[in-house]
C-alpha positions in Angstrom: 0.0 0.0 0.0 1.0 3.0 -1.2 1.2 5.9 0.9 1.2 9.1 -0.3 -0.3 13.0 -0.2 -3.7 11.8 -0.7 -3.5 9.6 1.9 -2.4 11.9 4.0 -5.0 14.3 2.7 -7.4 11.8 3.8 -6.0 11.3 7.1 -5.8 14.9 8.2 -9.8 14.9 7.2 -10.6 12.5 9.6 -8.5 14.0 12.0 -9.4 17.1 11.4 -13.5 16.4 11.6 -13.8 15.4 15.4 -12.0 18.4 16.4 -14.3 20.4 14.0 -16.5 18.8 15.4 -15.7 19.6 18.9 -15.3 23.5 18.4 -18.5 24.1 15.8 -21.1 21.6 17.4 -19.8 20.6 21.1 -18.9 23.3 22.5 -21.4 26.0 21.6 -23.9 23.2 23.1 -22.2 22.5 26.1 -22.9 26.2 26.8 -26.3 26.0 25.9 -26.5 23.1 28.3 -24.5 25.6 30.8 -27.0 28.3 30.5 -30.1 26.0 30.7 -29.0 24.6 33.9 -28.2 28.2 35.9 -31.8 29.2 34.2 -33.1 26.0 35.8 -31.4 26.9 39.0 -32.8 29.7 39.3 -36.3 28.7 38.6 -36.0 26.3 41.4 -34.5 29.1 43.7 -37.7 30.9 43.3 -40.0 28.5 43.2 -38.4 27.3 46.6 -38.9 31.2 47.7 -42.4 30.9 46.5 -43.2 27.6 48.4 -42.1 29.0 51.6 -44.3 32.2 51.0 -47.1 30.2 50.2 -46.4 28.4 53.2 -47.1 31.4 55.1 -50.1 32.3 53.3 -52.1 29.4 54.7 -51.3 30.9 58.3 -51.7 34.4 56.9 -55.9 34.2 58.1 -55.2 32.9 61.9 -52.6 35.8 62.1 -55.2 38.7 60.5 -58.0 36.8 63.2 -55.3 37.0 66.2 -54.5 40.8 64.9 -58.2 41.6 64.8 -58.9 40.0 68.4 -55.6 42.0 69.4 -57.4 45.6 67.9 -61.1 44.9 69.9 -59.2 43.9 73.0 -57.3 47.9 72.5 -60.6 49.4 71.5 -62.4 48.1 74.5 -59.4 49.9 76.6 -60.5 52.9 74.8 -63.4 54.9 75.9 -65.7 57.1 73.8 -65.2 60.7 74.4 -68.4 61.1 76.3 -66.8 58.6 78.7 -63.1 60.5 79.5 -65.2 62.3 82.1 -65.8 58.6 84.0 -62.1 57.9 83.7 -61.1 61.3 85.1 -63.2 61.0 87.8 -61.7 57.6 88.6 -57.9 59.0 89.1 -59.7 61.3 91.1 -61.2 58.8 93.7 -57.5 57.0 93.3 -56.3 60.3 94.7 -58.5 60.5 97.6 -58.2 56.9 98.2 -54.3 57.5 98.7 -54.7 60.7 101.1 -53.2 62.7 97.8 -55.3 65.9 97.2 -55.3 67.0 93.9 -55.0 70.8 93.9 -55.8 71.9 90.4 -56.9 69.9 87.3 -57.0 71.4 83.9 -57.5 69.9 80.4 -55.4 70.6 77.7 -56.0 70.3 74.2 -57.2 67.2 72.5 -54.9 65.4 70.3 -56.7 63.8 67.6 -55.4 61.4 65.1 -57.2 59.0 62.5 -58.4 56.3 64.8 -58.2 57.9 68.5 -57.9 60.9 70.2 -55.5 61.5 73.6 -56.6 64.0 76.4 -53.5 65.4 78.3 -54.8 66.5 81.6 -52.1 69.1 84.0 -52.9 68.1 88.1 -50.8 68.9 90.6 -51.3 66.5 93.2 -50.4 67.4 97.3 -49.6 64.5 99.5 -47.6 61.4 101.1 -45.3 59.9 99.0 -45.9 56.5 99.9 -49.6 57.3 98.8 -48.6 58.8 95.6 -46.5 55.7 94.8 -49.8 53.2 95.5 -51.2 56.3 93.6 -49.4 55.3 90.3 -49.4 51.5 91.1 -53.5 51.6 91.1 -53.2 54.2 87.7 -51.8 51.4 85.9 -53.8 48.6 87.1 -56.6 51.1 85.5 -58.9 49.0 82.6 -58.1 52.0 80.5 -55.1 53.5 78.4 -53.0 55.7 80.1 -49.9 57.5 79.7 -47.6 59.6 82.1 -45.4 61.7 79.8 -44.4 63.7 82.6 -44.1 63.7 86.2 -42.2 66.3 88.5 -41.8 65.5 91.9 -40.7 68.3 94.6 -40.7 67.4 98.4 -43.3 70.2 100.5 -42.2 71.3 103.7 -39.8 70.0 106.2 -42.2 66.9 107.0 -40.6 63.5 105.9 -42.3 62.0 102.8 -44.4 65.1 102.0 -44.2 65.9 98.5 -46.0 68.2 95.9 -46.6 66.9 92.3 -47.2 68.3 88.7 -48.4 65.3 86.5 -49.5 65.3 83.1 -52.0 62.4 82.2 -53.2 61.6 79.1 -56.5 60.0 78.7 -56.8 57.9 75.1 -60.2 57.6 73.7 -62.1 56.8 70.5 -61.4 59.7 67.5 -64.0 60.9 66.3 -63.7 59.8 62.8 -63.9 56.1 64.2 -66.9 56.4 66.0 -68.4 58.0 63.5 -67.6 55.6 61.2 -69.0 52.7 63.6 -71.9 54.8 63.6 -72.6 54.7 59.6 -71.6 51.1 60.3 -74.5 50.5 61.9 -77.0 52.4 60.5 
């Protein structure tokens, strides 16, 4: 057998197809295959991240019930306006119970938001300190919401534990745009 440049021609054809082969078919689809998979990765990624969401969705309904029952239990706290007067009186028999006596009481102006309204009332309160400290004990205790922003305390006289003071309570209680709304609610 003879072997000569068309042979060899021959040869380097065959050779020369597989790595053809390799660079014009195999590789461009081996990245193909590349990019498919990172796509499919990240399909499964969010479709993990969607699972788990919708895991929470099911549990989404007992949450907005428990956040509901959470919202009635506040409201009950809060009284209508026609009621502050009740509550008011109330730290005031808390004050007598406790030997304090409230010197001056004055209302100051209503703060009203969307859903409720706040009431800060000025006293300055006269008294034991022992009984001012049950005082603030019983205050919280109250069924109502209540706030003490500010308190200044000053001690009266020479007489141990006698003390003198200045107390700003605020009152919360239904806005008016929420009762009025409960009202066309109703109707």
């Amino acid at each position: 057998m003879r072997f000569g440049l068309r042979e060899f021609l021959f040869v380097l054809l065959l050779l020369a197809m597989p790595v053809a082969a390799y660079f014009f078919v195999f590789q461009p689809r081996n990245a193909q295959i590349a990019d498919a998979r990172s796509e499919v990765q990240q399909k499964q990624a969010k479709l993990k991240q969607l699972e788990t969401a919708t895991q929470d969705i099911t549990d989404l309904g007992n949450q907005i019930d428990k956040l509901e029952n959470a919202i009635a239990l506040i409201e009950q706290k809060l009284p209508a306006h026609q009621e502050v007067d009740v509550v008011l009186s109330e730290v005031w028999k808390l004050a007598s119970i406790h030997n304090l006596t409230p010197k001056s009481v004055r209302t100051d102006k209503i703060q009203s938001k969307r859903q409720y309204s706040a009431l800060p009332i000025k006293m300055k309160i006269i008294g034991d300190f022992d009984g001012f400290y049950e005082f603030l004990l019983e205050l919280e205790k109250m069924p109502r919401i209540t706030r003490l922003p500010m308190m200044k305390l000053q001690k009266k006289g020479d007489i141990e534990g006698h003390m003198h003071a200045e107390v700003v309570l605020t009152i919360f209680f239904e806005g008016s745009d929420r009762s009025s709304g409960a009202r066309r609610a109703q109707g």
